[in-house]
N, C-alpha and C positions, 0 to 999 in steps of 0.2 A: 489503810486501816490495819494492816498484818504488820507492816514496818510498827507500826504506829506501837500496836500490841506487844510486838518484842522488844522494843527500845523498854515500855513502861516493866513485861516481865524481867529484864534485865538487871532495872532499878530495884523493883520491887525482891528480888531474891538477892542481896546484895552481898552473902557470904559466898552462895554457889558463885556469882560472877566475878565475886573476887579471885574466889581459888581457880576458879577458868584463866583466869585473864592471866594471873599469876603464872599458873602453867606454860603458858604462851608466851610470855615475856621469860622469862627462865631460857624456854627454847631461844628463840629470837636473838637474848644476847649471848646464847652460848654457841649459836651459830654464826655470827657477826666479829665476834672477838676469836672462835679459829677461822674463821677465813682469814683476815688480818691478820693475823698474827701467821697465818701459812702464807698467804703473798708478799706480807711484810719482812717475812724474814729471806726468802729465798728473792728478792726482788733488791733487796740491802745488800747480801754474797753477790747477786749480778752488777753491778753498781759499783762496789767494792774491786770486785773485777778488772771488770772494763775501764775503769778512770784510773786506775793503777797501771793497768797492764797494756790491756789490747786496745784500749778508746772504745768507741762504738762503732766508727766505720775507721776503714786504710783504706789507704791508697798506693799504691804498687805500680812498678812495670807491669807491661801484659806480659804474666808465663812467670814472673817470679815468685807467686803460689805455690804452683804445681814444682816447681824446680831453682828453689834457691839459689842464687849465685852471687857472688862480689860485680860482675860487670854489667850486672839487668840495674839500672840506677836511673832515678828521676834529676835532670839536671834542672828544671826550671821550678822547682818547688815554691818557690819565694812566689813563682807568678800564678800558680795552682793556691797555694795558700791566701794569696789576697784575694781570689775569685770567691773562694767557699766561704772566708769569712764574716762575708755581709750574707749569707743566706740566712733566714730565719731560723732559728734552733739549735744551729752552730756555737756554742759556746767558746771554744779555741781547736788552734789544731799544734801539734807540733812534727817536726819534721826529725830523722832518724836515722844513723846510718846502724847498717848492721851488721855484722861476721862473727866466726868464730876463731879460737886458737886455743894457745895453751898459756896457761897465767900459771906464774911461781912466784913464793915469795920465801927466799933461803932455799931451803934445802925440800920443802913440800910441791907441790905442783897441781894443777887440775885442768881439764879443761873447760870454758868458760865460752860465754857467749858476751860478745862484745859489742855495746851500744855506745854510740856516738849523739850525744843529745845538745840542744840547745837549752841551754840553763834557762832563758826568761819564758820560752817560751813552752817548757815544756814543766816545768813550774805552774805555770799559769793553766796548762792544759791535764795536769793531773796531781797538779800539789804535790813534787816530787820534794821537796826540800822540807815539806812537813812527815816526810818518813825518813828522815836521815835520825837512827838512832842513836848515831853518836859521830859528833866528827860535822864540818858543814860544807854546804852547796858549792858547787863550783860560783867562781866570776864571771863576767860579763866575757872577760877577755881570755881566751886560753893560755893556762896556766903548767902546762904537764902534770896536773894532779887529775888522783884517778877515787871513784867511790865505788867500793864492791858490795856485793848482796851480804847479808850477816852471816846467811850457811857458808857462804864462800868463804868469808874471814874467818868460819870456826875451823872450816876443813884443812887450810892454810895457816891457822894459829895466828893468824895477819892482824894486826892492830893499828890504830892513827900511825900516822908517819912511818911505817915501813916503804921498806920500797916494793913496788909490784911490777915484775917482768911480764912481757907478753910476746909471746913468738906465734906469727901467723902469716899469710902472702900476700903480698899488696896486686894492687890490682897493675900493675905494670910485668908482673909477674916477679919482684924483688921479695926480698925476704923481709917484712915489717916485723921489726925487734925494737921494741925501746921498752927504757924504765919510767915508772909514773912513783909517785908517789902520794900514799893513800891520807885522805882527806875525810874519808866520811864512810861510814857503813851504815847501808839501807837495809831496810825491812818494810817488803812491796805489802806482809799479811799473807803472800803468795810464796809457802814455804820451800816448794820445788822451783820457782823460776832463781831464789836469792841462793841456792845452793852453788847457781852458777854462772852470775851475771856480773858484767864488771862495766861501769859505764864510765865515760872519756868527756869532755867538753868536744863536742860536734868537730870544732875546727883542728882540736889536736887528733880526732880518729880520722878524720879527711886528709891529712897529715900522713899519719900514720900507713892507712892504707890509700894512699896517692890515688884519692878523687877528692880534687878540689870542685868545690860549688855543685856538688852532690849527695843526694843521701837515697836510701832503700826503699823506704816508706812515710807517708806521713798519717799521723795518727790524728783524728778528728774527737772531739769529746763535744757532746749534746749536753746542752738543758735539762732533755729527758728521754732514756733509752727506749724507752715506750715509743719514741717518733722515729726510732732507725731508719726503717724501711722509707718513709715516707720522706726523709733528708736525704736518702740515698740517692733516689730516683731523682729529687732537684739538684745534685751534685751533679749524675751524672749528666743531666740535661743541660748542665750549667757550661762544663768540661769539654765534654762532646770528643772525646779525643779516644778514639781506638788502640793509641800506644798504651795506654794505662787502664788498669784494671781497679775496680771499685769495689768494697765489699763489705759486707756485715760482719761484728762480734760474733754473728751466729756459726757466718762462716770460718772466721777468722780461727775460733776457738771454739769447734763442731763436738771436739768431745767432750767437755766443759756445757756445752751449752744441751745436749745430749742427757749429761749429767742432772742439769736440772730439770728437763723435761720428767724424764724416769722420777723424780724426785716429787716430782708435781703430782704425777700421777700416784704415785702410793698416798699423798695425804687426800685425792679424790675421793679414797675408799672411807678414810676418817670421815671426812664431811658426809657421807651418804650412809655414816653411822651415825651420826648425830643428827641426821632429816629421821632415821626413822623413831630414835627417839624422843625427838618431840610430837611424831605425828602418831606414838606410840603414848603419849603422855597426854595428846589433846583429845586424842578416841577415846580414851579412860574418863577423861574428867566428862566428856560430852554423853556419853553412854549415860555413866550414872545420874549425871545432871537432869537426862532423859526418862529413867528408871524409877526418880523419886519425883516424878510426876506425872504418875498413868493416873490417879485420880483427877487431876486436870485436866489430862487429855480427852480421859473419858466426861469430864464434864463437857469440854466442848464440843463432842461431838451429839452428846445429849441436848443441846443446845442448836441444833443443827447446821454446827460447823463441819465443812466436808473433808476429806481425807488429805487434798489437796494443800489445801489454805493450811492443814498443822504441819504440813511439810513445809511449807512455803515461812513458817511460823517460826520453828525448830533452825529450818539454814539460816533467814534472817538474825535472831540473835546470836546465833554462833560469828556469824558476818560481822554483827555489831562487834563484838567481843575482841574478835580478831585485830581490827580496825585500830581498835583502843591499843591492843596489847602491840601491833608494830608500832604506836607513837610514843607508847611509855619505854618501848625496846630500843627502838632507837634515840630516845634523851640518853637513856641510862648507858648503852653501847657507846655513843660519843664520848661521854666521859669514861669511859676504859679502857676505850682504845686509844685515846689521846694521853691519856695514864702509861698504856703500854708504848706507846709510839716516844715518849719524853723518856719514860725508865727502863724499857722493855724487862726481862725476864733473864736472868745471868745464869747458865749451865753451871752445873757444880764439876764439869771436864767440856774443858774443848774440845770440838773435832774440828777432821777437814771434809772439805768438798771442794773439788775440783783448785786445791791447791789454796783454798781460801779460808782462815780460820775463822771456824765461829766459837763464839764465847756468849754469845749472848741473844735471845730471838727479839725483833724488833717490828711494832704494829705498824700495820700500813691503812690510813682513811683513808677506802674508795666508796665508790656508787657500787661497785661490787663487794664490799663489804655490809651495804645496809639490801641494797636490792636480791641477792640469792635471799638472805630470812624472811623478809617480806614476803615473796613470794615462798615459799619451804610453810609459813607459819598460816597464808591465805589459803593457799592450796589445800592444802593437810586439814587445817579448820573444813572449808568447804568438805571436801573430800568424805572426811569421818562422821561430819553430822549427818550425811545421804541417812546411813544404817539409822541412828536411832530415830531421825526425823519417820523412816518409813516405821517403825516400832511403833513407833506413834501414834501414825497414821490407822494403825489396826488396832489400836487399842478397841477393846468393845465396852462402851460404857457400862452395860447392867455389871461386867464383872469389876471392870475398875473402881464403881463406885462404893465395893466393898473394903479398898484399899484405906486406909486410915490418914 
């Protein structure tokens, strides 16, 4: 009977429930589109990241974390990589050799970090040949050509077809000196790692620093970084091998991933600015809503409706109201975040984070995009009507029924 009542008051006052529901959906979508738009942008820089740079998990000697070296090296990667690559989630892996020295090109010089990669597969595992800015991908076959970071080529003045010297120690203990020449300049988006990266086709840096049918790391790239931890653990159960150490983006790149935590955390404060302005906005419209009808409240209770049942009256259509305003919040949210998620929002200045430029925020559809307003808009509804519902409840008919 009381549902029954509020659904019909609801109908029956059709501008007050307009501008209720209005209120509530305003809230709703403006809670739904910054969420998304905060995990979609900082979830896109993660992303960006890791299939560029670090992957989602490595794979290591045990103790090559903690203390880098040329002779801690994975020889049987070929048979590590066929194992992980049938686990579920596993998108590719590729494999990496890795050192440092000094690169020259004339008369400039710097020192650089020197990766050994495998063209198809490392391609395949972070689309390295679609950030080659200018200049192209290595061949199948080693070629002695070499592709550096853009910061590197600017600091070097280094351009297509120069030639690039590299002086560094092989692992035999000999002196690895030779000349490459340059093919291609990458741009990883990651402004601090291209200032000083210079990468080789695998078999000419295995070459170079005399480990044949070996490399440092291999780099594993997911589906979806969201599944890390949980591909982790079936890698390592898969593996089982105590010489080799397993590990996350998180670990891998702790101050980066650090970075965005902190980062997370400052927009929590935003979002718990925007809960109380909606729940600042439905207590306003629900009060008044409440206020311009003490003379019906006092009719019913002249009527001998009890105190209870107009509370019971008052939350029920706020409940109704609510119900309404997350189903029209969430059509209208879907299509703005899927607006934002196709065009996102372009900075009029880029910056960085964690060595990754953004230029542009990008929407992310989750269940946690429509589920925090949902609840934030039920809550808050609930919540706010308690006051006026009990307002109500006291109303005393002989005075109310002087109200007009």
């Amino acid at each position: 009977m009381i549902l029954k009542l509020a659904f019909r008051n609801a109908l029956r006052q059709k501008r007050r429930s307009l501008f209720t529901v209005f209120t509530m959906v305003g809230g709703f979508v403006l809670g739904s589109v910054a969420i998304s738009m905060t995990y979609g942008s900082f979830n896109n820089v993660i992303d960006s990241f890791t299939r560029t740079s670090t992957g989602h998990i490595q794979i290591h000697c045990a103790g090559y974390l903690d203390k880098p070296s040329i002779y801690k090296t994975i020889d049987d990667y070929s048979v590590i990589g066929e194992k992980i690559q049938h686990i579920k989630g596993v998108k590719s892996y590729a494999p990496r050799l890795v050192s440092a020295g000094l690169v020259s090109v004339g008369e400039k010089s710097n020192a650089a970090k020197i990766i050994g990669i495998d063209p198809n597969l490392e391609d395949e595992t972070t689309l390295f040949s679609k950030r080659i800015e200018n200049g192209r991908m290595f061949t199948e076959k080693p070629e002695h050509r070499a592709i550096i970071g853009k910061g590197l080529a600017k600091n070097l003045n280094a351009k297509i077809a120069d030639t690039i010297v590299i002086l560094s120690q092989a692992a035999d203990g000999s002196i690895a000196n030779d000349m490459y020449e340059i093919i291609g300049i990458y741009d990883s988006g990651n402004e601090m790692a291209d200032r000083a990266t210079i990468y080789l086709n695998l078999a000419d840096a295995q070459d170079l620093f005399v480990l044949p049918n070996s490399v440092h790391e291999i780099v594993v790239v997911l589906s979806n970084f969201k599944i890390t931890q949980k591909v982790l653990g079936e890698i390592e159960s898969k593996l089982n091998n105590p010489k080799i150490d397993i590990q996350s983006w998180q670990v891998i790149a702790k101050s980066f991933y650090e970075s965005m935590e902190a980062k997370k955390q400052g927009n929590y404060i935003m979002n718990l600015i925007i809960i109380l302005i909606v729940a600042i906005g439905v207590f306003n419209t629900v009060l008044m809503s409440v206020l311009e009808r003490t003379r019906e409240y006092g009719l019913l209770k002249a009527l001998g409706t009890r105190p209870w049942q107009i509370i019971k009256l008052v939350i029920y259509e706020i409940v109704l109201l609510s119900f309404t305003s997350v189903i029209i919040g969430s059509v209208i949210s879907t299509a703005a975040n899927y607006f934002l998620l196709i065009h996102g929002i372009t900075y009029p200045i880029s910056f960085n984070i964690g060595g990754i430029q953004m230029n542009k925020m990008i929407a992310e559809i989750s269940v946690r995009s429509y589920l925090i307003p949902t609840i934030i808009v039920l809550v808050a509804a609930f919540l706010v009507s308690i006051i006026p519902a009990l307002q109500a409840a006291k109303t005393e008919p002989a005075k109310s029924m002087h109200h007009l």
